[in-house]
C-alpha positions in Angstrom: -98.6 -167.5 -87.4 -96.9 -167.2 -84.0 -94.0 -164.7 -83.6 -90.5 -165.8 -83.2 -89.7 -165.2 -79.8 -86.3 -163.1 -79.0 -84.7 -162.8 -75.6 -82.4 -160.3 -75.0 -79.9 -160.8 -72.4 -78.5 -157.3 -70.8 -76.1 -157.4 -67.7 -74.9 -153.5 -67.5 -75.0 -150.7 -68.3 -71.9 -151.1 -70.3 -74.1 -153.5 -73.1 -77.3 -152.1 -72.6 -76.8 -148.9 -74.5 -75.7 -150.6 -77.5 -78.3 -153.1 -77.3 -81.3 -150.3 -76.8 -81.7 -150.0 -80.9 -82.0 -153.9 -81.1 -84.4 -154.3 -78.4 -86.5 -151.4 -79.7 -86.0 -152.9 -83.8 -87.4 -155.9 -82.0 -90.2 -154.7 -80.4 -91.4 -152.9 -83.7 -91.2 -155.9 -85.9 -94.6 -157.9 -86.3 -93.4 -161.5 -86.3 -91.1 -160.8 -83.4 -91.7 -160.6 -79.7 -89.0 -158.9 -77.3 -88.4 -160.9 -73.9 -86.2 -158.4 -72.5 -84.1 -160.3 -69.3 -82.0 -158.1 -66.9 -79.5 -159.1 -64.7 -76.2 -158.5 -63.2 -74.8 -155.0 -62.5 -78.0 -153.6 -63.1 -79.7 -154.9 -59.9 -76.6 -153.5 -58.1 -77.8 -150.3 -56.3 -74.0 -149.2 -55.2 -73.9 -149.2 -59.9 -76.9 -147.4 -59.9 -79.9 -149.7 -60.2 -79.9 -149.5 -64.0 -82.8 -151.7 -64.5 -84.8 -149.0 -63.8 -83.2 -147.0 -66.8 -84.6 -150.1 -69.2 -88.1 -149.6 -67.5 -88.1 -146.0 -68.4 -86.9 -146.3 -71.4 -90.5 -148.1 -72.1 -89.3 -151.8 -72.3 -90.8 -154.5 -70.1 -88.7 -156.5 -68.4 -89.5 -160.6 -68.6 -86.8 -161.4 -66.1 -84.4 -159.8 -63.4 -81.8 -161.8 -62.1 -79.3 -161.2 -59.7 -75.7 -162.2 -59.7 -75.4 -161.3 -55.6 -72.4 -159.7 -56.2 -69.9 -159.3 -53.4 -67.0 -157.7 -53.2 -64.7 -157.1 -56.1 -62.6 -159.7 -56.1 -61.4 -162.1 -58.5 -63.7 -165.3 -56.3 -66.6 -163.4 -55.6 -66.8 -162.7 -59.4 -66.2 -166.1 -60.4 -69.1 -167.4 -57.9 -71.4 -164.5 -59.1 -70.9 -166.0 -62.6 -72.2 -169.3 -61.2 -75.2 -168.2 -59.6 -75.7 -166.4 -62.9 -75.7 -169.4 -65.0 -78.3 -171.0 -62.7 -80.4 -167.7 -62.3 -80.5 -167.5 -66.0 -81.0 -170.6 -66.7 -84.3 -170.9 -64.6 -85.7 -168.0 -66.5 -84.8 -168.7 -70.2 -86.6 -172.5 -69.1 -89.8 -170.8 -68.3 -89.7 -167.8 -71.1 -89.0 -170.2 -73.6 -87.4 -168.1 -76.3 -86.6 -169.4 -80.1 -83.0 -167.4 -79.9 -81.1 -165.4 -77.1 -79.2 -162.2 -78.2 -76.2 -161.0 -76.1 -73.4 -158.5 -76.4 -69.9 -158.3 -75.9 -67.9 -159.8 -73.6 -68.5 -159.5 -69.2 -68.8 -162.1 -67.3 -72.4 -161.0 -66.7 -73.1 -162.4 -70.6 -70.9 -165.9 -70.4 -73.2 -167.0 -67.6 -76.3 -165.9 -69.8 -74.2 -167.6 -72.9 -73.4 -170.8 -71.1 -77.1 -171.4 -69.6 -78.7 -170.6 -73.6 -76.3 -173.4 -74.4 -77.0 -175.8 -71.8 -80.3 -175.1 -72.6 -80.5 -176.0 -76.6 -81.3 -172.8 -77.6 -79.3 -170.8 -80.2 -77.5 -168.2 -79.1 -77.0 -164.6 -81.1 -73.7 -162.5 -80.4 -73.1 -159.2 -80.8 -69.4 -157.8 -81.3 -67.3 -160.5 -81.3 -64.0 -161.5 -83.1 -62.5 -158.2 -81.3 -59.3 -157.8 -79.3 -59.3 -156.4 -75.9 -55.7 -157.8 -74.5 -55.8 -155.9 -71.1 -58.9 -157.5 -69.3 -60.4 -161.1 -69.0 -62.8 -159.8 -71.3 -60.9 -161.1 -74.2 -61.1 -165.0 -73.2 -64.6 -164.3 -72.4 -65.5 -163.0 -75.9 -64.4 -165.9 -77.5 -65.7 -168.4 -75.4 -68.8 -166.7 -76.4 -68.4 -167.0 -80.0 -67.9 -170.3 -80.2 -71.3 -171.0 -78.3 -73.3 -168.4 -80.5 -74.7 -170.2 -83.6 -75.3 -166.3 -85.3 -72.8 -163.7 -85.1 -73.4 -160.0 -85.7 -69.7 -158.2 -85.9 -68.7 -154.9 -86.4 -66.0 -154.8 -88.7 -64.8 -157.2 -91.5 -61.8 -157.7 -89.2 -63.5 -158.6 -86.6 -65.5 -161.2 -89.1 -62.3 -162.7 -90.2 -61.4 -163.8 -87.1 -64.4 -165.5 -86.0 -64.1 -167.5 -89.3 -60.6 -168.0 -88.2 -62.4 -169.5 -84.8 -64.4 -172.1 -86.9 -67.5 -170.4 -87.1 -69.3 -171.5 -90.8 -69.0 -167.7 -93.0 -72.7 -167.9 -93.8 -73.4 -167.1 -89.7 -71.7 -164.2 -89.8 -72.7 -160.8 -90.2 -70.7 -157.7 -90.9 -73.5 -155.2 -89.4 -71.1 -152.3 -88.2 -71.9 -151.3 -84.3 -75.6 -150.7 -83.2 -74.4 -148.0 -80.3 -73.8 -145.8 -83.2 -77.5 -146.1 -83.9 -78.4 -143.7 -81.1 -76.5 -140.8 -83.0 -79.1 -140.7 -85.4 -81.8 -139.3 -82.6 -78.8 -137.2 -80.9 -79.9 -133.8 -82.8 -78.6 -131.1 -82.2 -78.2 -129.6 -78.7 -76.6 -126.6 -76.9 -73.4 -126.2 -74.5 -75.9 -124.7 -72.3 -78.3 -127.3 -72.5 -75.6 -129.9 -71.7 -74.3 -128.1 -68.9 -77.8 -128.2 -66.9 -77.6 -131.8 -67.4 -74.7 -133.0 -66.3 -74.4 -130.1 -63.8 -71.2 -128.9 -64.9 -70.3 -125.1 -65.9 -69.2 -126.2 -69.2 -67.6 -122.5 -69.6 -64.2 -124.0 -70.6 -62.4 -126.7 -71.2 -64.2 -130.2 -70.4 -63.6 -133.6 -70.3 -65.5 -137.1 -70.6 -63.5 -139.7 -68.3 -64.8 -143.1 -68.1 -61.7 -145.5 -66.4 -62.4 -149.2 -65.4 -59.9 -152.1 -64.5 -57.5 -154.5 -66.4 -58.6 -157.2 -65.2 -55.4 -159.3 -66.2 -53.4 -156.9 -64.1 -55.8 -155.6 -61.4 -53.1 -154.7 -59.0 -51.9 -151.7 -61.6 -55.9 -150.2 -61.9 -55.3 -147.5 -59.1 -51.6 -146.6 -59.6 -53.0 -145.9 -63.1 -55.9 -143.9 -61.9 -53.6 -141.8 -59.8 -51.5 -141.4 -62.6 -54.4 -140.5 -64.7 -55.8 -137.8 -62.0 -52.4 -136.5 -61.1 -52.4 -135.9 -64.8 -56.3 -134.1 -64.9 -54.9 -132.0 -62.6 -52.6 -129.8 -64.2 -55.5 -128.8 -66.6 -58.1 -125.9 -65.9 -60.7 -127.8 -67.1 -64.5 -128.8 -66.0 -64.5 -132.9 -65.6 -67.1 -135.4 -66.0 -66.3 -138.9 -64.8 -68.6 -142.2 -65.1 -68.8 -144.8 -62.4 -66.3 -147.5 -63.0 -67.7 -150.8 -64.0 -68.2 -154.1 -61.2 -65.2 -155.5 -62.5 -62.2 -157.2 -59.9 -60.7 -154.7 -58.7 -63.2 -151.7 -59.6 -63.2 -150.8 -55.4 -59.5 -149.2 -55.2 -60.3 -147.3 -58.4 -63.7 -145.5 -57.4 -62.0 -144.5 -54.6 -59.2 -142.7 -56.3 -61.8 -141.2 -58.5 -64.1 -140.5 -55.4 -60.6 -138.1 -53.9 -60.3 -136.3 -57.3 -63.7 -134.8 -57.4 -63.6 -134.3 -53.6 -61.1 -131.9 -54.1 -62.6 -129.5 -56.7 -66.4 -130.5 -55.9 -67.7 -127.6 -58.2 -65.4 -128.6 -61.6 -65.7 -132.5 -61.1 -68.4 -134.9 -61.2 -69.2 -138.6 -60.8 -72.0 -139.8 -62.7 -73.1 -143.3 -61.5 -74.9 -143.9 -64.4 -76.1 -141.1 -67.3 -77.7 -143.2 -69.9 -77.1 -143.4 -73.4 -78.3 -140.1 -74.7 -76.8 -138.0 -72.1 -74.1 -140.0 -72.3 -73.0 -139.1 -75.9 -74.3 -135.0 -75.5 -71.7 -135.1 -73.1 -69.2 -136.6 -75.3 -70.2 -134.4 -78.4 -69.4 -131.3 -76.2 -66.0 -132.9 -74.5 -62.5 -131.5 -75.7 -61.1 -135.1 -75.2 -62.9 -138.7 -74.0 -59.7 -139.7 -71.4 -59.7 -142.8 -70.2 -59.5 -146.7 -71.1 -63.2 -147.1 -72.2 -64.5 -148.8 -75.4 -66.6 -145.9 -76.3 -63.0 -144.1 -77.1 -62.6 -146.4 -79.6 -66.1 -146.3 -81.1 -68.4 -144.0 -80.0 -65.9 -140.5 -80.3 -64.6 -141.4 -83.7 -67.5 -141.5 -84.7 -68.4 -137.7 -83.4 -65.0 -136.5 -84.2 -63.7 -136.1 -80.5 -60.1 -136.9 -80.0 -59.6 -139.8 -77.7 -56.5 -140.4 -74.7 -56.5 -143.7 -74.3 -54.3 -145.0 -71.5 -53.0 -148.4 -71.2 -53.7 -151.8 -72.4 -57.4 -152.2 -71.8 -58.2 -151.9 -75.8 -55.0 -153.0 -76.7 -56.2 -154.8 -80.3 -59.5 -153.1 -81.1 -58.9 -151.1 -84.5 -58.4 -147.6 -84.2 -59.2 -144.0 -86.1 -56.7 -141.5 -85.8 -58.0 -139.7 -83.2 -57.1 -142.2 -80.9 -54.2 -141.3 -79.1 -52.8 -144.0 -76.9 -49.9 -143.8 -74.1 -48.6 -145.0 -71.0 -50.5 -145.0 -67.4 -47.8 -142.4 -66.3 -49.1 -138.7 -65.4 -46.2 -137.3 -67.7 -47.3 -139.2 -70.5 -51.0 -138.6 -70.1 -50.7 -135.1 -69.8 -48.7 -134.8 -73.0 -51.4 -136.9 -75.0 -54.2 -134.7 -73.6 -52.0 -131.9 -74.9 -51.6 -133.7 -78.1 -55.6 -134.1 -78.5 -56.0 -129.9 -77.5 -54.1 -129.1 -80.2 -55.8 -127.8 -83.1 -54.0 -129.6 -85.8 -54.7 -132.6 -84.2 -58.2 -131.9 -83.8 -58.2 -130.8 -87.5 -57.1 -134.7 -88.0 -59.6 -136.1 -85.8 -62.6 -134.5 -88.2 -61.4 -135.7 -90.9 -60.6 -139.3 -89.8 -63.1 -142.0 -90.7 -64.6 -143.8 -88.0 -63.2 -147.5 -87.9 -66.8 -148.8 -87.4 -69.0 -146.9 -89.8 -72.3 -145.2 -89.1 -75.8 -146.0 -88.4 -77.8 -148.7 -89.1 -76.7 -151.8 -87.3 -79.7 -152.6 -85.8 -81.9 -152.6 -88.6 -79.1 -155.2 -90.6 -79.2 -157.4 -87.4 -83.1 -157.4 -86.7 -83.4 -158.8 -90.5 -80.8 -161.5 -89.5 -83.3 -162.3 -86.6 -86.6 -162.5 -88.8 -85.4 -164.8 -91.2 -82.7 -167.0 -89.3 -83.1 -171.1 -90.0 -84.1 -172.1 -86.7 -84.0 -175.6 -87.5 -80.2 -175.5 -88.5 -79.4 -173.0 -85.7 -79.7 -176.2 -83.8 -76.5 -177.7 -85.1 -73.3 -176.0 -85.6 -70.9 -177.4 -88.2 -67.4 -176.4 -87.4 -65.2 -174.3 -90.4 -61.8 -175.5 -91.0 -60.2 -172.8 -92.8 -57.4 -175.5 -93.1 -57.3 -176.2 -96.6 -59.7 -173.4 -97.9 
């Protein structure tokens, strides 16, 4: 019996780290192959070349396409996406796959979603039904969705609204978040340790910052990066930033970012790229996560780290408690990070459940993968929840 062939589409570095426990679920199952296809950011060397952090991680890569990205701006994005439809496409007609798995919601994965669809084959999405009303992303996601013939969503939320989209109930899977897989494998690991890592003191205070645009208001992205380092500043406090992502607009941001470690070179650090596992040390070591990332909302409730959330880049997602959102004004960002320091705040934060549950995703969606109907994956009836 020939194994059900699965390609999985990864365009950054920003989905690859959630996909990582599918890919390897995958790859361990006997009547599966993996067809692992990179493209995108990751073949960007000014983001880090992070196709060579899926090599390492033992995977080989079927496919690398490039998007030729330009500048960051709004057109050059928008043509990137085209080329990436016709990159992709060229590559999913000669691997041949029975289904193609994406993630989220870049534009990276609409060009991968809209060449599986041109192409007949059925498409499996990851995290959809979720709200994200700051950035493009949003329109994106659901655009997605309604080319995906399987869905795999994190919360039952989430799963309501992709019914609500006229997706049929029996394609959709509430599987919880498959990031939250790697915390499993985190064990347990020192300040110390950490700090050689990340090459940071660690003797103090520290914090996790991860800031990227909102793309439905780029022109705001570096006021509200000044206002977020003007805020930074007023705390004695060790900082590790990540490299902002290739969205429009990402250009006048890393350059704000780029000043505020310039001027205290041996307490700040940009990391282009850390990878998942150093990634979350970090973050299960940080004070506060500060920034406008989605691993605020996922990853540090889930290891009981307060999170400053600033602006409207997650406006929507659901939220633990130890989310703390406020305004992209340094006043207002410097009293949530005082608000997250506190210790009956942090007291709250442990003892809030996280919004998107534990471990396990990948498992519940490499099942869904095994056994999926290929033969009505072909079709997709639309559900009117008009009169049900």
């Amino acid at each position: 019996m020939s194994r059900r062939r699965i390609a999985i589409v990864t365009g950054s570095r920003a989905d690859y780290g959630h996909l990582v426990p599918v890919m390897r679920g995958v790859a361990a199952a006997p009547n599966l192959a993996l067809l692992v296809v990179v493209c995108g950011q990751h073949l960007e060397p000014r983001f880090g070349d992070t196709w060579r952090a899926v090599e390492s991680d033992g995977f080989a890569i079927a496919a690398k396409i490039s998007y030729e990205l330009g500048s960051d701006s709004a057109a050059d994005i928008a043509r990137a996406v085209g080329r990436g439809v016709t990159g992709v496409a060229t590559a999913l007609a000669e691997l041949r796959p029975d289904i193609v798995v994406v993630l989220g919601d870049r534009y990276e994965i609409l060009a991968a979603a809209t060449a599986s669809l041109m192409l007949g084959i059925p498409l499996a999405h990851i995290h959809g039904g979720e709200l994200t009303e700051g950035v493009l992303d949003d329109s994106i996601r659901h655009a997605v969705t309604k080319m995906s013939a399987l869905h795999f969503v994190a919360a039952e939320p989430y799963a309501a609204r992709v019914r609500q989209l006229g997706e049929p109930p029996s394609r959709v899977h509430v599987v919880g978040t498959p990031g939250l897989d790697h915390l499993a494998g985190l064990g347990d690991v020192s300040r110390a340790e950490v700090a050689r890592d990340i090459g940071l003191a660690l003797d103090g205070r520290f914090f996790l910052v991860t800031f990227h645009p909102e793309t439905l208001a780029v022109d705001r992205g570096r006021v509200a990066a000044e206002a977020m380092t003007a805020a930074l500043s007023r705390f004695d406090a060790d900082v590790l930033i990540t490299g902002v992502n290739s969205d429009a607009g990402n250009a006048a941001i890393a350059r704000v970012l780029t000043d505020f470690v310039a001027g205290s070179p041996a307490r700040r650090k940009i990391a282009t790229s850390l990878g998942q596992t150093r990634y979350l040390r970090a973050l299960k070591m940080a004070e506060a996560v500060i920034g406008n990332s989605s691993s605020g909302m996922i990853e540090a409730p889930a290891l009981k780290v307060p999170t400053v959330n600033i602006g409207d880049r997650q406006k929507g997602r659901l939220r633990a408690a130890s989310v703390i959102d406020c305004l992209p004004r340094p006043a207002d960002i410097e009293a949530a990070i005082l608000k997250a320091l506190s210790a009956e705040f942090r007291a709250a934060a442990k003892a809030s459940p996280p919004p998107y549950g534990g471990t396990g995703a990948a498992s519940r969606i490499v099942d869904v993968l095994k056994t999926a109907d290929l033969a009505q994956l072909s079709r997709k009836p639309f559900h009117d929840i008009i009169g049900h």
